[in-house]
C-alpha positions as CSV (number, residue, x, y, z in Angstrom):
1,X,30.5,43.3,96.6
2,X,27.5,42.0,95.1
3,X,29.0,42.6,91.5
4,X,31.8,40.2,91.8
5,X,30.2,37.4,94.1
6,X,27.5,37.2,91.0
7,X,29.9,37.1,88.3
8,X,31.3,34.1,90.5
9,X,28.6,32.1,90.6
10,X,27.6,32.1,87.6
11,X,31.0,31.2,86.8
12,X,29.8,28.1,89.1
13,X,26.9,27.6,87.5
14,X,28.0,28.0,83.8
15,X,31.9,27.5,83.7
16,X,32.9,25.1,85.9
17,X,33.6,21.5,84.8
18,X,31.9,19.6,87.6
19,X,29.1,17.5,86.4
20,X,25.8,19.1,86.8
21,X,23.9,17.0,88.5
22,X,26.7,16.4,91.1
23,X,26.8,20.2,91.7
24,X,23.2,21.1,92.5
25,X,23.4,17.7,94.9
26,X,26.4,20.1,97.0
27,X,24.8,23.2,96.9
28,X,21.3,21.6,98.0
29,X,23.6,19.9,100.9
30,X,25.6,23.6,101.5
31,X,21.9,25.2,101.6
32,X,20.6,22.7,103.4
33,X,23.6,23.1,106.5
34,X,23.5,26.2,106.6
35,X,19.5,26.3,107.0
36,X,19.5,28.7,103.8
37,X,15.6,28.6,102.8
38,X,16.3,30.8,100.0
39,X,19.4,29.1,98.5
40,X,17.3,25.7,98.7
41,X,14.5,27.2,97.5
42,X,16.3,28.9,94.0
43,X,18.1,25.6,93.6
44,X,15.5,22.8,93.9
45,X,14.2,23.7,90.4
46,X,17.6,23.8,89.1
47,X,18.9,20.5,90.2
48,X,15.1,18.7,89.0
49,X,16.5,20.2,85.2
50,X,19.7,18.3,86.0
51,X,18.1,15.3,87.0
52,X,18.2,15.5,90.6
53,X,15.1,13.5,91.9
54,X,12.7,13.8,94.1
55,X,13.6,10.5,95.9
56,X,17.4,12.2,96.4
57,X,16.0,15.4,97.4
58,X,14.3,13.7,100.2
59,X,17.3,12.0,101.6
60,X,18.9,15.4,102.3
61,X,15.7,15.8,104.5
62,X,16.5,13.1,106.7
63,X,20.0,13.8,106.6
64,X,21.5,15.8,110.4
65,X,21.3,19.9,110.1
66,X,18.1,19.6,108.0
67,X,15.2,21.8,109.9
């Protein structure tokens, strides 16, 4: 199971034609609701290199669901 759920997201992550930027701002926003410290954590660094800043980053911490 953990075979083809990685060769998705990478597909996500490398093959998908959704701007970058836009992409890391949902999956900081799906980590964030579903209180996923390790999904937030592997992605923070990800969406900085897409040019997600800190300022946006910090809205999602005011935002409901955030703990």
């Amino acid at each position: 199971m953990a075979k083809p759920f990685a060769r998705f997201a990478n597909t996500l992550l490398t093959s998908i034609k959704l701007d970058p930027k836009l992409r890391e701002i949902a999956v900081l926003r799906v980590a964030e609701l579903s209180h996923s410290v390790y999904e937030w954590t592997q992605h923070l660094p990800i969406a900085a290199d897409c040019g997600v800043s800190a300022e946006q980053v910090s809205h999602f911490q005011r935002l409901p669901g955030f703990n």
